[in-house]
C-alpha positions in Angstrom: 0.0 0.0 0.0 1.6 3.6 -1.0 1.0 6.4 0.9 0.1 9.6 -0.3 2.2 12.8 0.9 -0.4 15.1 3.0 -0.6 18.2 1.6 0.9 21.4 3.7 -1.3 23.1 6.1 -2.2 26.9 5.2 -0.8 29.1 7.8 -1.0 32.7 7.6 1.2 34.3 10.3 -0.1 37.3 10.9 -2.8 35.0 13.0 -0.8 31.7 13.5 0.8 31.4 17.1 4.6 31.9 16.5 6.1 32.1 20.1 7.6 28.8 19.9 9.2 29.7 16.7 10.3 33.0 17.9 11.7 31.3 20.9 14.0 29.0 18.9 15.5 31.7 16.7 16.3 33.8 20.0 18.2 30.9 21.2 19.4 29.4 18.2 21.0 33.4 16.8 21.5 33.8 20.9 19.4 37.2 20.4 16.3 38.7 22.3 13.5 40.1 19.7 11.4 43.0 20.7 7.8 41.6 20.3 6.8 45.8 20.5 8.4 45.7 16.8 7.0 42.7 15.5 5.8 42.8 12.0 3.9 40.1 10.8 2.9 39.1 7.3 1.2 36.1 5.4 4.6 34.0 5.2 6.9 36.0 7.3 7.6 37.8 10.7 10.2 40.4 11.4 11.3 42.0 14.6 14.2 43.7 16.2 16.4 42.3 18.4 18.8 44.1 21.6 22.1 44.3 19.1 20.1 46.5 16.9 19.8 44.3 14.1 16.6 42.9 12.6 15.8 39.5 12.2 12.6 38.1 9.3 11.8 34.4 9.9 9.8 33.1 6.8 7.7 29.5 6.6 8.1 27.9 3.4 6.5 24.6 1.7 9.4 22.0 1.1 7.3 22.3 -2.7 8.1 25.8 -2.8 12.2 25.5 -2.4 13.5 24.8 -6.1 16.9 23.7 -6.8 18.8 27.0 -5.7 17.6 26.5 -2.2 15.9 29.6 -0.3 18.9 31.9 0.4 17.6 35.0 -1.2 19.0 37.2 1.2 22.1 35.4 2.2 23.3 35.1 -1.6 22.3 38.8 -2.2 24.2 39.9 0.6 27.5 39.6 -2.2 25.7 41.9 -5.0 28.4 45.1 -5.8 26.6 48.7 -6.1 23.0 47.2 -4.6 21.8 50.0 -1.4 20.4 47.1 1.0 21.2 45.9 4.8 24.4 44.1 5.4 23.6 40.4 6.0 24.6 38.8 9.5 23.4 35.5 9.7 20.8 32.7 10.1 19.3 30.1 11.3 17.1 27.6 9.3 15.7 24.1 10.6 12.7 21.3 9.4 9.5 21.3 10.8 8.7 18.4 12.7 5.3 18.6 12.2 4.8 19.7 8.6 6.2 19.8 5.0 7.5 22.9 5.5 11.0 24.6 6.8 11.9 27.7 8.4 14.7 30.1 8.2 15.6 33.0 10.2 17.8 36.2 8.5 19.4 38.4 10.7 20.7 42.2 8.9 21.2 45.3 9.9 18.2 47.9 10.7 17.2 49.7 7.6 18.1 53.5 7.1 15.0 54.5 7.2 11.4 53.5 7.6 9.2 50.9 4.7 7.4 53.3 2.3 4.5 52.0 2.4 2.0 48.7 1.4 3.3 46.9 -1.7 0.5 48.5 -3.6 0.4 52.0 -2.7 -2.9 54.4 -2.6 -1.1 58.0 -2.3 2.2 59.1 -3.8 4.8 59.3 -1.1 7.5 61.9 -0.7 10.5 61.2 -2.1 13.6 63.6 -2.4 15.6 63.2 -5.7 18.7 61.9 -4.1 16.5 59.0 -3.1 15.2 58.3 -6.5 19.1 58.7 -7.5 20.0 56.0 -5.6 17.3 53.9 -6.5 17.9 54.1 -9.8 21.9 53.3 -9.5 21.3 50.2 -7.4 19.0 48.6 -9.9 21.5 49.2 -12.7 24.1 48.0 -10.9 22.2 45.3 -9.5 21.8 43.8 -13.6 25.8 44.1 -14.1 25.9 41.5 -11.4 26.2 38.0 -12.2 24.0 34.9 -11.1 23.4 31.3 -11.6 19.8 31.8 -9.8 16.3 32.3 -11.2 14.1 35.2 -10.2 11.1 33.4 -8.3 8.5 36.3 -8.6 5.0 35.1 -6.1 7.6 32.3 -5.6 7.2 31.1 -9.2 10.2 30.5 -11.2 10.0 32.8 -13.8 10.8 30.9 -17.3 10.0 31.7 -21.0 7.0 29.3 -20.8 5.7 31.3 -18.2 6.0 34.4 -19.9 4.5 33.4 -22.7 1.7 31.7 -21.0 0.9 34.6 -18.6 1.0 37.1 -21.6 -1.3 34.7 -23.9 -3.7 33.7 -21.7 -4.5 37.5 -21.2 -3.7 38.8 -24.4 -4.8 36.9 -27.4 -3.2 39.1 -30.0 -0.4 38.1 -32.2 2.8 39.0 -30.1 6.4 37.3 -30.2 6.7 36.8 -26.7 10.5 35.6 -26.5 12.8 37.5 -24.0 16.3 38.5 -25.8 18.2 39.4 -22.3 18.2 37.7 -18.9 19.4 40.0 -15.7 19.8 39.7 -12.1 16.5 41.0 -10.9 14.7 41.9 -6.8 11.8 39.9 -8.1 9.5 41.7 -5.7 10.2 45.2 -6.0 7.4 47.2 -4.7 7.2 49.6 -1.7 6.9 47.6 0.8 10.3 46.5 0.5 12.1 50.2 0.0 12.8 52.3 2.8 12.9 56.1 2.4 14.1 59.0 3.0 17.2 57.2 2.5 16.7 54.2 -0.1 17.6 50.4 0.8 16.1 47.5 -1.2 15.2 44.9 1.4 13.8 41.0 0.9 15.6 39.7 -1.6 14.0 36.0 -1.1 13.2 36.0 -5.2 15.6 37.4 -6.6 17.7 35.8 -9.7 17.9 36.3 -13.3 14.5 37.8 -15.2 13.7 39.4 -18.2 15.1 43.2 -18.5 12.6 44.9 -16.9 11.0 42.9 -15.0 11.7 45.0 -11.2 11.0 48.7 -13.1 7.6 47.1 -14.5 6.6 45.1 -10.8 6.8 48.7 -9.7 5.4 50.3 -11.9 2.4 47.8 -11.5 2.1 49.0 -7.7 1.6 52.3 -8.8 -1.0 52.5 -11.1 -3.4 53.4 -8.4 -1.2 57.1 -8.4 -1.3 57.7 -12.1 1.8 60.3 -11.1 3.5 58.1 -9.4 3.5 55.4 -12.4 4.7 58.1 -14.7 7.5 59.1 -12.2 8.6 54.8 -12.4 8.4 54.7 -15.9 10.5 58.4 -16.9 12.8 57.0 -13.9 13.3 53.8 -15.8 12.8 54.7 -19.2 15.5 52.4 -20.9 14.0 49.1 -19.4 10.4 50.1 -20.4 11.8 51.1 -23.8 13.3 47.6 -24.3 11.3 44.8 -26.1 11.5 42.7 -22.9 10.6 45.7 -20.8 7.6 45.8 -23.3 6.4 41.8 -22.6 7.5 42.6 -18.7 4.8 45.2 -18.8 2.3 42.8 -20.2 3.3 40.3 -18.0 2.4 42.3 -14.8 -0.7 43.6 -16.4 -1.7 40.4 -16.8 -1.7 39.7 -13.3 -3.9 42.7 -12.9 -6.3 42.0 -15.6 -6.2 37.9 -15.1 -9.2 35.6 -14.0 -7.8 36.4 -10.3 -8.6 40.3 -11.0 -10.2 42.2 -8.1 -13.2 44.3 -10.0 -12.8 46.8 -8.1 -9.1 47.5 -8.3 -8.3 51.2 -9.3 -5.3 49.5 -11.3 -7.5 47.6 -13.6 -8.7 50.5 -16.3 -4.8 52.0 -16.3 -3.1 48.7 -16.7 -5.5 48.2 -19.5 -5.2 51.2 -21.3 -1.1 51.2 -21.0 -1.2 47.2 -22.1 -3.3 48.0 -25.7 -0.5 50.8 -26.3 2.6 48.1 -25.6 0.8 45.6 -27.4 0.4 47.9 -30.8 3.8 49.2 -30.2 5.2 45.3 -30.4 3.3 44.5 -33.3 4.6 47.3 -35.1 7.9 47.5 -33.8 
């Protein structure tokens, strides 16, 4: 008789007790976490500790940890020109309970505070030296090198899916193949920037991606500030400009617009409107 592998439990932790895993990381990274900081998320929680460091402990399927591991942060942590907080160390261990694992990242405190939800509702104040720096640490970010693959809603991202998130959105005639592969965030939106002064935090997706691929992911959390999407897309003009920043646009606007779509999403009539243009301007171009 074969046995069938149960299928993981849902957890969402910003509900799910975590003491006992907030216990172990404190003794296993030999830290105290300030429970006053705590910040807690569908599949992560984060909290200070007393050497002024932060610690984010994410759960993760054993399904959902491909080939290159789960060392986002770790891995990033030797990126050249990238504004983000110096990696410290970790901790990761099996659940004895469930099909999962956990892992712990300890870093240093960010210069400043998140800007805001990943999809943001209100344009937010940002100086030009901070949209200076954002802009070198993503260009220098694709000059790095890097055997991973970007893992965007902890998919690997692959020419098939491209093509099949594009197409079974868009049922026009488009050559969907992507000429250039970069290293990429993979989940660049701003809830993982910190301002006034910019850092780039998270980097649990992040690997090679279409061109484009971060500027468009951004510029897809901004729609619901129309000014705030133009300010992405002049800022990263040469990615959107590029055939695969092109298909990255339709990619994320396929997201929007998808069977998933929220109806009333204030995103949904922009990314519409901005995905007919791209899709005339590849046909033509």
């Amino acid at each position: 008789m074969t046995h069938s592998v149960s299928a993981v439990r849902a957890v969402d932790l910003r509900v799910e007790p975590v003491d006992m895993v907030l216990d172990r990381v404190e003794r296993s990274l030999q830290t105290r976490l300030d429970p006053g900081t705590a910040v807690r998320k569908r599949r992560s929680v984060g909290a200070r500790t007393d050497r002024d460091t932060w610690v984010r402990v994410e759960r993760r399927p054993l399904d959902k940890i491909a080939d290159q591991g789960w060392n986002g942060t770790e891995s990033a942590a030797r990126l050249e020109g990238v504004a983000q907080p110096v990696w410290r160390g970790c901790a990761v261990w099996r659940d004895t309970d469930d099909l999962v694992m956990w892992r712990a990242d300890e870093t240093d405190l960010l210069p400043g505070a998140p800007i805001g939800t990943a999809v943001l509702s209100q344009e937010p104040a940002l100086p030009v030296n901070w949209w200076r720096a954002f802009g070198a640490s993503l260009d220098a970010l694709a000059r790095n090198t890097t055997g991973r693959v970007a893992t965007p809603d902890t998919v690997t991202i692959t020419q098939d899916l491209v093509t099949e998130s594009i197409r079974g959105v868009f049922t026009h005639e488009i050559d969907t193949t992507v000429e250039r592969w970069v290293p990429a965030h993979a989940d660049l939106n701003w809830a993982n920037m910190s301002a006034p002064a910019f850092s780039l935090f998270d980097w649990e997706d992040w690997g090679n991606a279409p061109q484009g691929l971060d500027a468009a992911t951004l510029w897809a959390a901004s729609l619901a500030v129309p000014a705030l999407a133009d300010r992405v897309r002049r800022e990263r003009r040469h990615d959107f400009e590029s055939r695969d920043g092109k298909l990255m646009t339709l990619f994320v606007c396929s997201k929007i617009l998808g069977p998933d779509a929220h109806p009333e999403d204030p995103r949904i009539e922009p990314a519409r409107h901005r995905a007919r243009q791209v899709i005339a301007e590849l046909q033509t171009g």
